[in-house]
C-alpha positions, -999 to +999 in steps of 0.1 A: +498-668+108+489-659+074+508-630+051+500-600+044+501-579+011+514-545+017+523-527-018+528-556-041+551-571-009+541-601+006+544-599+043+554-628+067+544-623+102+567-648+111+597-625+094+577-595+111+586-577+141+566-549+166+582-524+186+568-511+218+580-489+248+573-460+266+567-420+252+587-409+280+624-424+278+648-424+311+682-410+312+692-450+310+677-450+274+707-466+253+700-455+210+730-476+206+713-502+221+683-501+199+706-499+169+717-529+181+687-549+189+676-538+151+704-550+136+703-584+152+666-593+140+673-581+108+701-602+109+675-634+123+659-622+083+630-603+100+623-573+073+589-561+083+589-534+113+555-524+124+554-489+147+531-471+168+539-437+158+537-425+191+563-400+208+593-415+225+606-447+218+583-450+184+598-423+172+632-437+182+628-471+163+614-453+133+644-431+128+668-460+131+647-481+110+649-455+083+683-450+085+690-487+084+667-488+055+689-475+035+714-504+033+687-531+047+656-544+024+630-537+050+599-525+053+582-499+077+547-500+088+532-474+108+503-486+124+485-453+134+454-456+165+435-429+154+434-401+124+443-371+148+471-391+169+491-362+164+464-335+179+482-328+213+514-328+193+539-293+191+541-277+154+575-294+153+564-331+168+533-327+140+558-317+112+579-350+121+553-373+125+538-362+092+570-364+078+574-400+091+542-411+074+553-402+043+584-421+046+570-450+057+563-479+031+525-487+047+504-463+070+472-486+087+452-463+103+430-479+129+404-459+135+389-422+124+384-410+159+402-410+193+384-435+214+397-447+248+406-482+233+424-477+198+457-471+215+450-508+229+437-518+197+465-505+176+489-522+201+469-553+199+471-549+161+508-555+161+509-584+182+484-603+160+506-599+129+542-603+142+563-630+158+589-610+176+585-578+198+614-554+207+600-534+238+610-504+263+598-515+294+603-493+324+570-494+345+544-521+353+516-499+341+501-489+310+502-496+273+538-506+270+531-531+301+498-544+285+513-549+250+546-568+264+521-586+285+499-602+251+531-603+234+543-629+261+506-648+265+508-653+221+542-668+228+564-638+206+601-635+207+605-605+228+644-585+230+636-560+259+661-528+259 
């Protein structure tokens, strides 16, 4: 794997790490947990966290990320599918999501229109350029289930929560 250059930063996608998992979370859906995980790969000297952006358990990881951010040297990419992701979104899930963006060190959008695929492509995006996948896997079905599914067949560390 080759790095990357994100804002003067030199990334490693062997020190990089994807997160995945559903928009919906169950009632079993531990934060603590995810804090946890986090903390453990950034102890294992990952610092790059690439995020989907999407509802749910996205949104989960970024605002842990952030607030670990602010006593860890990491860096948070948010690796948008499409320019109007954020169309079907409430007023309040659009003001948060933009807000997100703006807090993130990179934003990589992936393409300027919805298609059926750049979900799939975005996802496919962050396996490429990571070694290590924290995922949210609850059903055998869909994007999550797809992405965990490469993750495993390109032989990434995944921490399932």
């Amino acid at each position: 794997m080759s790095e990357l250059l994100i804002n003067d930063k030199m990334i490693n996608p062997c020190k990089t790490c994807a997160v995945t998992g559903h928009r919906g979370l169950n009632k079993d859906f531990d934060n603590d947990k995810l804090v946890s995980a986090l903390k453990e790969v950034i102890a294992d000297g990952y610092d790059c966290f690439l995020i989907g952006m999407a509802l749910g358990f996205d949104t989960e990881c970024f605002h842990a990320l952030e607030e670990l951010r602010k006593t860890e040297n990491i860096t948070l990419i948010a690796c948008v599918p499409c320019k109007d992701q954020d169309k079907k979104f409430t007023e309040e899930q659009k003001k948060e999501y933009k807000r997100m963006l703006s807090s993130a060190d990179e934003v990589t959008i992936l393409s300027d229109v919805y298609t059926d695929k750049c979900m799939l492509m975005r996802n496919k995006y962050m396996i490429d350029r990571c070694s290590a996948l924290i995922a949210y896997l609850r059903r055998k079905t869909g994007g999550t289930f797809y992405t965990v599914n490469y993750a495993e067949k390109t032989g990434k560390k995944i921490i399932f929560i």
